[in-house]
BAFI-3210 file (N, C-alpha, C; in Angstrom, 3 decimals, decimal comma, padded with zeros to 6 digits):
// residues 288
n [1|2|3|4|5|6|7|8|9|10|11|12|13|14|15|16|17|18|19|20|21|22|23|24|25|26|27|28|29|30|31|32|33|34|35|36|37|38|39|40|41|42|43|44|45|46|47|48|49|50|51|52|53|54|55|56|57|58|59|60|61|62|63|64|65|66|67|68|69|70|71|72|73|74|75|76|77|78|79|80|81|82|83|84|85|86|87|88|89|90|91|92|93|94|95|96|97|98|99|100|101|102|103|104|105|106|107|108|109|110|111|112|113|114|115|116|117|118|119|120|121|122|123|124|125|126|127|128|129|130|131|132|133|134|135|136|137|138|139|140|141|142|143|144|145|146|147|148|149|150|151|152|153|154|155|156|157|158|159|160|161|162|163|164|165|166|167|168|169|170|171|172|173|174|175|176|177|178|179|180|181|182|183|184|185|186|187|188|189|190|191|192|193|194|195|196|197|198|199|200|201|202|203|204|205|206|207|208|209|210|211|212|213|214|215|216|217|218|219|220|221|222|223|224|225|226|227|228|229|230|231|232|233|234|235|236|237|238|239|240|241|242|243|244|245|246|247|248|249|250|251|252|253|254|255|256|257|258|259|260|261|262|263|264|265|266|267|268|269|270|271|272|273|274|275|276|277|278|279|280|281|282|283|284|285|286|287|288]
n.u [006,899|003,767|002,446|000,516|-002,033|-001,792|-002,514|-002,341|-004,082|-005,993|-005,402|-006,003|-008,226|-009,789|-008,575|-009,353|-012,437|-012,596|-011,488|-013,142|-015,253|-014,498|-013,891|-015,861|-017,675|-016,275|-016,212|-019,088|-019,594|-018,045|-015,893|-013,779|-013,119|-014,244|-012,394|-010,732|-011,496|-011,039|-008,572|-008,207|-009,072|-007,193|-004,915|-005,379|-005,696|-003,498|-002,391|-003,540|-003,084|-000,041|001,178|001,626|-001,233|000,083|000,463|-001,240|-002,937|-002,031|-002,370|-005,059|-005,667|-004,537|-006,069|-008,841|-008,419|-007,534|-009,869|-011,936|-010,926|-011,203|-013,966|-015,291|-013,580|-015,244|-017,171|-017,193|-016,654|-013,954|-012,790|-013,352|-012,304|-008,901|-009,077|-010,164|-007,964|-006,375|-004,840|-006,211|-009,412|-011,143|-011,970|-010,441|-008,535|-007,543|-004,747|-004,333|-004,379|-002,638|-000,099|-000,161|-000,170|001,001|004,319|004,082|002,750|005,288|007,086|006,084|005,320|008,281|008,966|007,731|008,812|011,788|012,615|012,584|013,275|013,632|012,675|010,076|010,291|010,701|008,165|006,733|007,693|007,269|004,317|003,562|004,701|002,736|000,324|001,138|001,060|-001,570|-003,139|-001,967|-002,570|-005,317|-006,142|-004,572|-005,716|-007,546|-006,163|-006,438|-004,059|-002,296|-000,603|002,733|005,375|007,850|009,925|011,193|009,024|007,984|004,243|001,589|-001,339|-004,093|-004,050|-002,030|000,978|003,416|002,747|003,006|001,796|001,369|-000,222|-000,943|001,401|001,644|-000,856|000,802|002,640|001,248|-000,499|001,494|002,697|000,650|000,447|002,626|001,678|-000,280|001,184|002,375|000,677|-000,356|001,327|001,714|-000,018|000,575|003,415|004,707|006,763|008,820|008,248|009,202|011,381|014,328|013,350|012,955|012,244|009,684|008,964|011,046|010,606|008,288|008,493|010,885|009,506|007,847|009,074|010,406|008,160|007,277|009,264|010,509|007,974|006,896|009,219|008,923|006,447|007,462|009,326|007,274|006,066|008,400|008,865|006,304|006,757|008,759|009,049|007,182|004,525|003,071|000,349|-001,807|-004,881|-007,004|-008,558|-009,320|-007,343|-005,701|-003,555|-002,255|-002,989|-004,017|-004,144|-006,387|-008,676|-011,288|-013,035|-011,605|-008,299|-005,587|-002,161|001,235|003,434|005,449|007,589|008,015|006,576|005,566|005,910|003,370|000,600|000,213|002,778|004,529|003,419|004,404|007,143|008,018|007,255|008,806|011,324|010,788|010,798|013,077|014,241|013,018|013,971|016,733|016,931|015,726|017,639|019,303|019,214|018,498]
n.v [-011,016|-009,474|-009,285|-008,522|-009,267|-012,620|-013,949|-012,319|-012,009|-011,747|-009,694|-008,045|-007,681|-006,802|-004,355|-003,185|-002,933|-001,367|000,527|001,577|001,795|003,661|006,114|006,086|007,849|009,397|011,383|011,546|013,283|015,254|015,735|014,154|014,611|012,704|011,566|012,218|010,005|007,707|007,543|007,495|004,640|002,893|003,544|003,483|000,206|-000,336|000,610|-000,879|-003,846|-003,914|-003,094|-002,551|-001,738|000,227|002,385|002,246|003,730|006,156|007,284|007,947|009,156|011,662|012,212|012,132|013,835|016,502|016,586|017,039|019,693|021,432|021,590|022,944|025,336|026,750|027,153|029,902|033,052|035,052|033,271|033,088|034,655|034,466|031,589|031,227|032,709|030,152|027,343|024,816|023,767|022,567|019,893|017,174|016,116|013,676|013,942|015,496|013,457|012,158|013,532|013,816|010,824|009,619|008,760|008,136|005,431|004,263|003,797|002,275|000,207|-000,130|-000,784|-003,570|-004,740|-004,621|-004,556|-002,210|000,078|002,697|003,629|003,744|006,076|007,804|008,249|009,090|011,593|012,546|012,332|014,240|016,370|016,785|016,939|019,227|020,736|021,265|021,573|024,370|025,720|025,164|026,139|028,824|030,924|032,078|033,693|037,025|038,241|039,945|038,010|037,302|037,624|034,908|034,973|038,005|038,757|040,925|042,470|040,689|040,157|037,818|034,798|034,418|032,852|031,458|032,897|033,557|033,333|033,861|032,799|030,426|028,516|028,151|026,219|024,449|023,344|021,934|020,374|018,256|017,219|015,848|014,004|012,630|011,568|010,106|007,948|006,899|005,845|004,255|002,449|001,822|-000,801|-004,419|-006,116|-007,335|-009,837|-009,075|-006,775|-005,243|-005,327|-003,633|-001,052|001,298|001,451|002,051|004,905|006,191|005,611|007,160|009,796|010,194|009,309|011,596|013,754|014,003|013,978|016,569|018,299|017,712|017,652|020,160|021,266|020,770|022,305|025,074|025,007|024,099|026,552|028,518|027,677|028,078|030,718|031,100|028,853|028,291|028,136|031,464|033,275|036,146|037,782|038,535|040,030|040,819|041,804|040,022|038,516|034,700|031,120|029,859|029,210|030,052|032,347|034,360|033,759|033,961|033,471|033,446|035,578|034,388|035,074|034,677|032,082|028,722|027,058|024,076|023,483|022,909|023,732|021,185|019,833|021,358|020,539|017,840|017,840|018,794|017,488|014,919|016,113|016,865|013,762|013,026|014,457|013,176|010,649|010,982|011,897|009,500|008,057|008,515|007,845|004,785]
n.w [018,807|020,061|023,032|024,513|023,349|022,299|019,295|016,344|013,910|015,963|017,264|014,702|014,596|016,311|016,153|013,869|013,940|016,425|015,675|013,292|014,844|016,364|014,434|013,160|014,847|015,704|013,292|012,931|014,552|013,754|014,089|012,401|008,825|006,133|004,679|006,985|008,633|007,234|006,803|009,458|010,328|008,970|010,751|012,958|012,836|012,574|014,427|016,912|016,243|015,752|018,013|022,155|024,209|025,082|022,792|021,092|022,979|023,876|021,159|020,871|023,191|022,343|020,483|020,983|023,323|022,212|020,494|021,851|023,177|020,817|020,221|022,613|021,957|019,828|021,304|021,725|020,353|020,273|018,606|015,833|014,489|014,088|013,584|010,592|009,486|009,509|007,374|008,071|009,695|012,832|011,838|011,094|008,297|006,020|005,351|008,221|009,698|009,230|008,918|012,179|013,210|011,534|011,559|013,892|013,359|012,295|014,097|015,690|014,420|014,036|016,563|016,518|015,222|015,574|018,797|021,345|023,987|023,167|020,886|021,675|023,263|021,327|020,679|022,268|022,556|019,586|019,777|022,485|021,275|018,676|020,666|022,001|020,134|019,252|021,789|022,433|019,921|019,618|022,414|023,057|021,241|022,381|024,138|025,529|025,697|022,906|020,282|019,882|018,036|017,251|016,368|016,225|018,169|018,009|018,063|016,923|014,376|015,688|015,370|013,508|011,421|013,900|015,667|018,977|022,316|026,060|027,409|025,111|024,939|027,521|027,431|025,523|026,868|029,081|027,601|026,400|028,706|029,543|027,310|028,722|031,427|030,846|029,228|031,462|033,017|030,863|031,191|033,443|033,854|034,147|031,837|029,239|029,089|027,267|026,247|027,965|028,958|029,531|030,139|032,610|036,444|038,770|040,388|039,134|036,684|035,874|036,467|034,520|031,629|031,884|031,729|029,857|027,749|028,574|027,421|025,098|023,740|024,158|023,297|020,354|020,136|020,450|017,567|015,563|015,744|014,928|012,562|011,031|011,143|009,756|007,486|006,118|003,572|003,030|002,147|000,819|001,173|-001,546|-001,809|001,115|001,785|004,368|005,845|005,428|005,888|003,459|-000,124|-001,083|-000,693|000,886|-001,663|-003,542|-005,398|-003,607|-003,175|-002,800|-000,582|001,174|002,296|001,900|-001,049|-000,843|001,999|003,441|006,535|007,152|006,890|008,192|011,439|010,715|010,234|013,012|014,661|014,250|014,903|017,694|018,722|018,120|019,733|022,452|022,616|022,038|025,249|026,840|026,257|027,221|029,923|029,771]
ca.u [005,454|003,632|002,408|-000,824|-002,731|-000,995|-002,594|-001,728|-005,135|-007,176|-005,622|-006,274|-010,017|-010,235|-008,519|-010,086|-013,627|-012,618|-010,810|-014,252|-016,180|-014,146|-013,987|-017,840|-018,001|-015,659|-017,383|-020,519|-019,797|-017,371|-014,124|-013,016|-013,756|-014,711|-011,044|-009,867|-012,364|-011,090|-007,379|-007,963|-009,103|-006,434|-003,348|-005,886|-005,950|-002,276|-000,962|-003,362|-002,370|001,582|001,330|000,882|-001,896|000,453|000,812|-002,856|-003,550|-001,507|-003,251|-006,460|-005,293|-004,508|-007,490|-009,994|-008,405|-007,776|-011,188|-012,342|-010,892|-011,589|-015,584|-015,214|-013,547|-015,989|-018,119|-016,198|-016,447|-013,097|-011,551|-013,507|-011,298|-007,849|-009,534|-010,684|-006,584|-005,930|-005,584|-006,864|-009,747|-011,025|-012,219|-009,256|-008,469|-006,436|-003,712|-003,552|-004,258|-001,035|000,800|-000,098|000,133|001,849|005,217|003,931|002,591|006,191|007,720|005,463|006,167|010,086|009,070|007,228|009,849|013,197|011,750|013,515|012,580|014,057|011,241|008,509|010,830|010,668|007,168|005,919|008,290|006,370|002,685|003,681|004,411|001,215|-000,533|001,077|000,514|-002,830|-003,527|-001,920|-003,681|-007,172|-006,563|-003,766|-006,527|-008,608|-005,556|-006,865|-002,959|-001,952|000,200|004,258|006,394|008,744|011,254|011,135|008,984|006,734|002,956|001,169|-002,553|-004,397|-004,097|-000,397|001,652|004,523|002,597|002,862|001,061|001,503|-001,429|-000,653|002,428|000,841|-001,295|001,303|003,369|000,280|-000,349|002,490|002,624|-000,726|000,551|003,709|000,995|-000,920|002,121|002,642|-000,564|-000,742|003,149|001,535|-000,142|001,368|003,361|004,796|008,687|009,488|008,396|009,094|013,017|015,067|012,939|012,859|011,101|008,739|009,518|012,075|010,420|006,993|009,315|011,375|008,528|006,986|010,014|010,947|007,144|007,285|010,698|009,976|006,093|007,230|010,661|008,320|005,720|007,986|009,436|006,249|006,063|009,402|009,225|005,589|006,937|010,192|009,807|006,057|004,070|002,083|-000,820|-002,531|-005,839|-006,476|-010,196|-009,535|-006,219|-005,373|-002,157|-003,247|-002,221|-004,800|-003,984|-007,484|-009,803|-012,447|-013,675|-010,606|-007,113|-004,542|-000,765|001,915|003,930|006,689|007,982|008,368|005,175|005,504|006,046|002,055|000,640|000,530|004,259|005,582|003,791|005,443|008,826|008,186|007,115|010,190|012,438|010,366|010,942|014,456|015,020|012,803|014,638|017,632|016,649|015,536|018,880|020,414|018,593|018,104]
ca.v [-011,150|-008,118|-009,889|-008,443|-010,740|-013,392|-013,873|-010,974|-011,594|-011,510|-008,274|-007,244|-007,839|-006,139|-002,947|-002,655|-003,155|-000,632|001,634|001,767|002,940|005,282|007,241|006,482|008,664|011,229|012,108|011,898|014,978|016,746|015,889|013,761|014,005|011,193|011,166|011,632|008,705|006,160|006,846|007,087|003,474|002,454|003,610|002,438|-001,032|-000,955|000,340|-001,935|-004,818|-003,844|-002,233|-002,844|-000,993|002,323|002,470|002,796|004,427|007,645|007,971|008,085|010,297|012,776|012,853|012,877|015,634|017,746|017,060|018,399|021,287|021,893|021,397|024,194|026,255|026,777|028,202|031,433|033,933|035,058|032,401|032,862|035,923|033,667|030,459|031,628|032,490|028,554|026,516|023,696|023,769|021,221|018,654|016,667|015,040|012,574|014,827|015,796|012,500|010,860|014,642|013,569|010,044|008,362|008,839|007,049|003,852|004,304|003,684|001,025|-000,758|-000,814|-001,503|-004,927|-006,023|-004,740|-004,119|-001,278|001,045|003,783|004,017|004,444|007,515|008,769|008,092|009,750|013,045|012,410|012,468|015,082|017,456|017,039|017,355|020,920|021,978|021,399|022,673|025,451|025,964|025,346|027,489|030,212|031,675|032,892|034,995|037,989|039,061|039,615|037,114|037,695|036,511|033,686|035,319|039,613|039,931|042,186|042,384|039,770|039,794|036,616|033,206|034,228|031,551|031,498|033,765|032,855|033,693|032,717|030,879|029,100|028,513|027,277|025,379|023,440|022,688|020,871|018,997|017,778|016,903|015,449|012,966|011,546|011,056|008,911|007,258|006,620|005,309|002,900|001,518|001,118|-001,667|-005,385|-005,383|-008,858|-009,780|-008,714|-005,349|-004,468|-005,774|-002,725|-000,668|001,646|001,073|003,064|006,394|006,841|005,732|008,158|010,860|010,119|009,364|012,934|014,921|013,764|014,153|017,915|019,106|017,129|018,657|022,070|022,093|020,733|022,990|026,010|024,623|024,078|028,041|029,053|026,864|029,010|031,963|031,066|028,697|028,207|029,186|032,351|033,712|037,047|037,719|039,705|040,591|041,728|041,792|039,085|037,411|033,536|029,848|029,512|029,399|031,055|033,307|035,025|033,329|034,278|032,964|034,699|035,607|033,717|036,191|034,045|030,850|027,531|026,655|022,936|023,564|024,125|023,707|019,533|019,653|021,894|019,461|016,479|018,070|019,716|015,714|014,541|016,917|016,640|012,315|012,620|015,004|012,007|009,459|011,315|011,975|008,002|006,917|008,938|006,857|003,180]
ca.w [019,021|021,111|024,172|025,479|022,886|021,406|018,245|015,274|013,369|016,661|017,414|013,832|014,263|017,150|016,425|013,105|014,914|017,394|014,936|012,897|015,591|016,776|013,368|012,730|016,251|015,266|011,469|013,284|015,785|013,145|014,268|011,391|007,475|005,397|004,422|007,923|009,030|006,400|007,762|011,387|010,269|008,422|011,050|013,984|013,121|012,089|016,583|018,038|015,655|016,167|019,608|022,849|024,742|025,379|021,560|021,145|024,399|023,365|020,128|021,601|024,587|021,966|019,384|022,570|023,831|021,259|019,691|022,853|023,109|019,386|020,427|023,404|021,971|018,868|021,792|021,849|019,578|020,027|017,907|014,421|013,303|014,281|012,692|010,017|008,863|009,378|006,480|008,208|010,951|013,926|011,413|010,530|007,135|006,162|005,617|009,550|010,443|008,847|009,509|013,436|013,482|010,564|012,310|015,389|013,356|011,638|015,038|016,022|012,986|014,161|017,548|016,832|014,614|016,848|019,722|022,114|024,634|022,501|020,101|022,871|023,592|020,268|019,668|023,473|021,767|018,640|020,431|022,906|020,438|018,433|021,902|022,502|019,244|018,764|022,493|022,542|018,902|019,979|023,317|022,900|020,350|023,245|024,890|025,800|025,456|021,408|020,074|019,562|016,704|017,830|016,146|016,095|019,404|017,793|017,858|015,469|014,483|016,246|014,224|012,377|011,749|014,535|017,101|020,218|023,804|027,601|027,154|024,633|025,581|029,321|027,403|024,560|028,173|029,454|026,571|026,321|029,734|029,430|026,885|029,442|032,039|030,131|028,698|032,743|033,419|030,509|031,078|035,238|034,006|033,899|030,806|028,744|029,685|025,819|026,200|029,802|029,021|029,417|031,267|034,373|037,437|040,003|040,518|038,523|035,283|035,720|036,232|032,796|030,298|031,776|031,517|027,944|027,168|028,556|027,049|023,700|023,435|024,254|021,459|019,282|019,433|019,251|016,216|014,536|015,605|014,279|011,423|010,712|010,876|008,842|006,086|006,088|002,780|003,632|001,312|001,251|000,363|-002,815|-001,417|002,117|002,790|005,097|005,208|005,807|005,252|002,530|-001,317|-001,816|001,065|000,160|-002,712|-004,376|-005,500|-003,003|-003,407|-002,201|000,244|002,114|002,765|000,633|-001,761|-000,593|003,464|004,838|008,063|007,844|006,406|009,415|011,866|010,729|010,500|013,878|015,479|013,751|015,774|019,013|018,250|018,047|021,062|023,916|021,955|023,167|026,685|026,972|025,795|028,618|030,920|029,394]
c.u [005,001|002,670|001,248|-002,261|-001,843|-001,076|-003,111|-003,102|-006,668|-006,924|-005,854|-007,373|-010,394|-009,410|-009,159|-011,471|-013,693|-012,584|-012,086|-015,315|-015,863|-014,136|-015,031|-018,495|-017,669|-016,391|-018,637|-020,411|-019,039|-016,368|-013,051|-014,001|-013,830|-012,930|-010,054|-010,759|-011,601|-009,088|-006,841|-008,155|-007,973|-004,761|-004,736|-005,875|-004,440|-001,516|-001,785|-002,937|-000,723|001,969|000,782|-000,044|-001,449|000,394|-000,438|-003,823|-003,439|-002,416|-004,188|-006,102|-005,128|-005,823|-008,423|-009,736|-008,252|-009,207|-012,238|-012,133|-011,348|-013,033|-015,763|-014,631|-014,268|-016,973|-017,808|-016,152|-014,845|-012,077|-012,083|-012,808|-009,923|-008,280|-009,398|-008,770|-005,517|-006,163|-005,905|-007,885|-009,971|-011,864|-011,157|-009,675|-007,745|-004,901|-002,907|-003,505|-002,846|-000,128|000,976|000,008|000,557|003,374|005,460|004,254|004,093|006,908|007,241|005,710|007,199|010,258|009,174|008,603|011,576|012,900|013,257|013,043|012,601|012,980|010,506|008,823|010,086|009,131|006,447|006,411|006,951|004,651|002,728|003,654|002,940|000,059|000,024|000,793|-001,069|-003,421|-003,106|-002,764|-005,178|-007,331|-006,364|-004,709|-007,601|-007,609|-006,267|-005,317|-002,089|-000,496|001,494|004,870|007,320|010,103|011,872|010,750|007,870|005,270|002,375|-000,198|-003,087|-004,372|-002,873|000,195|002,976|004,513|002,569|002,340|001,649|000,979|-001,500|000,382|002,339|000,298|-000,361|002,148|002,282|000,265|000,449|003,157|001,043|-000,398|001,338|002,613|000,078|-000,639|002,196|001,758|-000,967|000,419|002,716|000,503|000,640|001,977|004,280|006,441|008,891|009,439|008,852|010,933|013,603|014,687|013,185|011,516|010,624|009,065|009,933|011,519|009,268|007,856|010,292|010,710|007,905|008,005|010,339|009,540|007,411|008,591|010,676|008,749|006,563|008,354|009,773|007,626|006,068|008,520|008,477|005,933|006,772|009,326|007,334|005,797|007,866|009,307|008,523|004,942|002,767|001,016|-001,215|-003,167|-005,978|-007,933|-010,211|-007,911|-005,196|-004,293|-002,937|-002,780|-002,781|-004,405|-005,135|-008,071|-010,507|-013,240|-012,774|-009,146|-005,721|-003,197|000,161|002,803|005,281|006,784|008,281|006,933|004,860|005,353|004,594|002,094|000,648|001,966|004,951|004,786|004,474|006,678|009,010|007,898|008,426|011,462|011,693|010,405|012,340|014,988|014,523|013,460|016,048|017,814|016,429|016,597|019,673|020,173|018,144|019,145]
c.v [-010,122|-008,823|-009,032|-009,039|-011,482|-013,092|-012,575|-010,908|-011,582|-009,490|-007,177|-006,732|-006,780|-004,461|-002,336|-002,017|-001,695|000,693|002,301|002,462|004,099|006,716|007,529|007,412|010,294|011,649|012,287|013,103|015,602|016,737|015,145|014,065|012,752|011,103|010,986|010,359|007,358|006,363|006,859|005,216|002,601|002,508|003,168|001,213|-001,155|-000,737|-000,430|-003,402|-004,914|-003,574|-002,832|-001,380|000,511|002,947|003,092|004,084|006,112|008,078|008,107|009,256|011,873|013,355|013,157|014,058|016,461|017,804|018,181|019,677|021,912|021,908|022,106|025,120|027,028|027,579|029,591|031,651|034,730|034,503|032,762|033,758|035,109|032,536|030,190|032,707|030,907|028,008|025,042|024,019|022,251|020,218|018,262|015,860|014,382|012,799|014,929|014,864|011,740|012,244|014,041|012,192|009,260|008,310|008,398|005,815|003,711|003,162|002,473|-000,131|-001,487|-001,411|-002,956|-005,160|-005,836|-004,144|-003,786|-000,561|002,371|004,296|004,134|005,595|008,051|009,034|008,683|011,584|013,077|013,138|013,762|016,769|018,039|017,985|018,613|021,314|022,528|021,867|024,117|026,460|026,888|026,358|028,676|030,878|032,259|033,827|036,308|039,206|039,045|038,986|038,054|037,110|035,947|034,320|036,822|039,324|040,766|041,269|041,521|039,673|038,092|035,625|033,480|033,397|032,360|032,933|033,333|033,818|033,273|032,024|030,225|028,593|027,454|025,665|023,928|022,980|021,336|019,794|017,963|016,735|015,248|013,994|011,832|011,090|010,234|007,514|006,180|005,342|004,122|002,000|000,879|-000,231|-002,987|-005,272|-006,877|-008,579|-008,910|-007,834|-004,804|-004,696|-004,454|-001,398|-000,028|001,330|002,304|004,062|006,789|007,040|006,906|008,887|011,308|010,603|010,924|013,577|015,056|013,994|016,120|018,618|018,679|017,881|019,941|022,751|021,361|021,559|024,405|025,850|024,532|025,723|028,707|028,421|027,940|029,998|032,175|030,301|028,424|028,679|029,830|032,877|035,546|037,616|039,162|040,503|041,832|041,710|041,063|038,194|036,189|032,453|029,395|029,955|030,228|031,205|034,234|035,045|033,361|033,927|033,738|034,179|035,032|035,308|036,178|032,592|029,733|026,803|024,991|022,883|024,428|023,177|021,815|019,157|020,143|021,266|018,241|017,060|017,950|018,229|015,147|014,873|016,666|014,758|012,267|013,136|013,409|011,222|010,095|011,418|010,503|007,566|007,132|008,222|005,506|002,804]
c.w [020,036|021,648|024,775|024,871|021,846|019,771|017,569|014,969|014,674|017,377|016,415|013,676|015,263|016,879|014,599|013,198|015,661|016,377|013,776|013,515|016,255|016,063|012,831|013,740|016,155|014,120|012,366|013,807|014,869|013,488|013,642|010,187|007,150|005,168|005,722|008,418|008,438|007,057|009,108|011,096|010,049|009,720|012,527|014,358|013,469|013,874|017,067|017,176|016,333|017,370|020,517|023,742|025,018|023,920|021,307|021,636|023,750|021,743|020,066|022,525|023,792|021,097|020,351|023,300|023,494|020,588|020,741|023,536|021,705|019,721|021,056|022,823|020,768|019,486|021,484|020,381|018,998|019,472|016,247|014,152|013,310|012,940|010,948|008,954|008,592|008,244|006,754|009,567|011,683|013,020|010,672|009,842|007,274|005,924|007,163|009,997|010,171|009,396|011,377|013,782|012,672|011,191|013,357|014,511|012,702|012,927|015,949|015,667|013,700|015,292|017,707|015,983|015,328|017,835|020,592|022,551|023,455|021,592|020,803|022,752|022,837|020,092|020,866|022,954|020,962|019,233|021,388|022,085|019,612|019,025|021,781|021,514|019,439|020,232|022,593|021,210|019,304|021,647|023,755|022,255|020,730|024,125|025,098|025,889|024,191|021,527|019,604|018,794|017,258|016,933|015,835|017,506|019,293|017,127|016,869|015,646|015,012|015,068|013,239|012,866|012,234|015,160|018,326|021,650|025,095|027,629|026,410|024,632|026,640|028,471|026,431|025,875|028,686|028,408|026,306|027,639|030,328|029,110|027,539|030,732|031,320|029,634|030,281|033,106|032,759|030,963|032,955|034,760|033,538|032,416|030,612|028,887|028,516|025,706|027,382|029,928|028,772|029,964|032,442|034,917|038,541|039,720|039,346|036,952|034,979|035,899|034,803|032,210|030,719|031,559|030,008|027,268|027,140|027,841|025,909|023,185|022,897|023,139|020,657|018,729|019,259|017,606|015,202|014,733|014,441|012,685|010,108|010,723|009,926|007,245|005,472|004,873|003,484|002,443|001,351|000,438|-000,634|-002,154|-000,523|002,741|003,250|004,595|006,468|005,222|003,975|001,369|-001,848|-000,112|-000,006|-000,980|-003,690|-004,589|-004,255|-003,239|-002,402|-001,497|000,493|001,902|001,588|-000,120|-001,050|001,177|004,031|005,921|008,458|007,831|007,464|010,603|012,107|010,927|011,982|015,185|015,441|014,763|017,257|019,102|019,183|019,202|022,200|023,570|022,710|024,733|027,237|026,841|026,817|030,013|030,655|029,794]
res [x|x|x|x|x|x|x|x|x|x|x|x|x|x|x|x|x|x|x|x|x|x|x|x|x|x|x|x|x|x|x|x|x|x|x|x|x|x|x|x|x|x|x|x|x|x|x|x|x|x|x|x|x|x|x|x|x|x|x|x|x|x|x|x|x|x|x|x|x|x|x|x|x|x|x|x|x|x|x|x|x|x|x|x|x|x|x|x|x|x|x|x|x|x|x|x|x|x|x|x|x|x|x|x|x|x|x|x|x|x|x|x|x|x|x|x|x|x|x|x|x|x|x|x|x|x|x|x|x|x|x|x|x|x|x|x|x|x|x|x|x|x|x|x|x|x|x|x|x|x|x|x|x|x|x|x|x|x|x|x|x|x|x|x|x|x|x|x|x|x|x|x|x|x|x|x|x|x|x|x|x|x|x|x|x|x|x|x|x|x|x|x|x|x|x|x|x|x|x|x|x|x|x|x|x|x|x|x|x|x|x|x|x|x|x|x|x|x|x|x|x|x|x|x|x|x|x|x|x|x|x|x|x|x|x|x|x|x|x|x|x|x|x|x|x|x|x|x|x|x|x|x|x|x|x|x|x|x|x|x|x|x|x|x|x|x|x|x|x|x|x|x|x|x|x|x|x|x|x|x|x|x|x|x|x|x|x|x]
***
C-alpha cells in the first residue's frame, strides 16, 4: 500500500484531477500536443496513484523545467537554424512523453508492488538523464562555441545529432543535478515506515541521490549523443542540402544517409534513460 494517502481510488481521483490540469496548462501555452496532453494524463494519474510524492514530484520537476527553458530559449534567434534540423521541437507528443516518462511509471509500477529503494535509484538515473538531455538540448544551441562530434572531435554544424558543446555539456550536468536536488527535497519530507525501510539518513543520503543523479544524467546524456551520432537514422534534404533527423524538410521527401531506419530521436532517448537507470540503480546498490 503507498502510504502518503491510504486509499488507491482517492489517490486516483486526485492525480487524474491534477494530471488534467496540468496538461490543459501545458497545450494551452504550447508545451504539449493534443496527443502529448492525453498521455501526460494517462502516465500522470498512473505515479500519483502508484507513487509517493517523490514519484510525482520528479516528473513535474522535469516538464516545468524543461518547458521553461524551451519557452526562453524560442527568444533567441540563434536557435532556429539548429531547431529547425530536430525531428522533434518544444511541443511534446505522445511519443516524447512515454520516450521520457514511460520508463519511470514502469518503475513505479514495480515499486508499489515490491517495493525497494533500488528502483527510486533507477528511476532518479532515468529522470536525470532526460533532464540533461533536454537541457543541454534547449541551451547548448545558443553556444557561441561550434559544436564537436562525440566521437571524431571535428567541427559539426549547430543542431547535428551527437554534437556536443561546454555549454551544453555545463548545462546536461545541471540538469541532471537539478533532478537529485529535488529528489532530496521531496525524500526531506516525513515519509511512511514502508517506504522509508532501507533508506539512508541526513547527510549522507542528499549526497547519494545527487551524485547518482549527476553521474547517471551526464552518461546518459552522452549516450543519447553517441548513440546520435552512431546508430541514429540521419536524413538529408533533397531541396537544400541539410543533413537532419527528419524523413522529409523542405516540403520534400529526404534521403536516408546513416544509422538504423527504426532508431530516431524518441528511440535513442529511451535507450539512453535505460542505460542512465541501470548505472543509479548501480551506484544505490553500493550504498543500500
Amino acid at each position: 500500500m503507498v502510504g502518503w494517502i491510504d486509499e488507491w481510488w482517492l489517490r486516483l481521483i486526485i492525480g487524474l484531477v491534477g494530471s488534467c490540469f496540468i496538461a490543459a496548462a501545458a497545450y494551452h501555452v504550447r508545451s504539449l500536443s493534443a496527443s502529448g496532453a492525453c498521455s501526460a494524463i494517462i502516465m500522470g494519474t498512473g505515479f500519483v496513484t502508484l507513487g509517493e510524492p517523490v514519484w510525482f514530484g520528479l516528473l513535474i520537476g522535469f516538464f516545468v523545467s524543461s518547458s521553461v527553458w524551451s519557452k526562453w530559449k524560442r527568444k533567441h534567434r540563434a536557435k532556429e537554424a539548429a531547431e529547425a534540423k530536430y525531428e522533434k521541437t518544444g511541443r511534446r507528443d505522445a511519443g516524447q512523453v512515454w520516450a521520457n516518462g514511460g520508463v519511470g511509471l514502469l518503475l513505479c509500477a514495480a515499486n508499489a508492488i515490491w517495493p525497494d529503494q533500488g528502483w527510486l535509484f533507477a528511476y532518479i538515473g532515468v529522470m536525470a538523464a532526460v533532464n540533461a538531455d533536454t537541457w543541454a538540448t534547449e541551451i547548448g544551441a545558443l553556444s557561441k562555441i561550434a559544436p564537436r562530434s562525440v566521437t571524431s572531435g571535428k567541427l559539426v554544424a549547430p543542431g547535428t545529432s551527437g554534437g556536443v558543446t561546454p555549454l551544453g555539456s555545463a548545462a546536461a550536468l545541471a540538469g541532471a543535478v537539478f533532478i537529485g536536488a529535488v529528489a532530496v527535497l521531496l525524500l526531506a519530507a516525513p515519509q511512511p515506515a514502508e517506504a522509508a525501510a532501507g533508506t539512508l539518513g541526513g547527510g549522507a543520503a542528499a549526497a547519494v541521490y545527487i551524485a547518482a543523479a549527476a553521474a547517471a544524467g551526464l552518461a546518459g546524456a552522452f549516450a543519447d549523443s553517441l548513440l546520435g551520432a552512431t546508430g541514429q537514422a540521419m536524413y538529408r534534404c533533397r531541396v537544400c542540402g541539410s543533413e537532419i533527423e527528419r524523413a522529409a524538410h523542405c516540403g520534400s521527401a529526404a534521403d536516408q544517409v546513416r544509422g538504423f531506419a527504426w532508431l530516431n530521436n524518441d528511440r535513442v532517448n529511451l535507450l539512453s534513460s535505460l542505460f542512465a537507470g541501470a548505472l543509479a540503480w548501480g551506484i544505490g546498490h553500493i550504498f543500500l
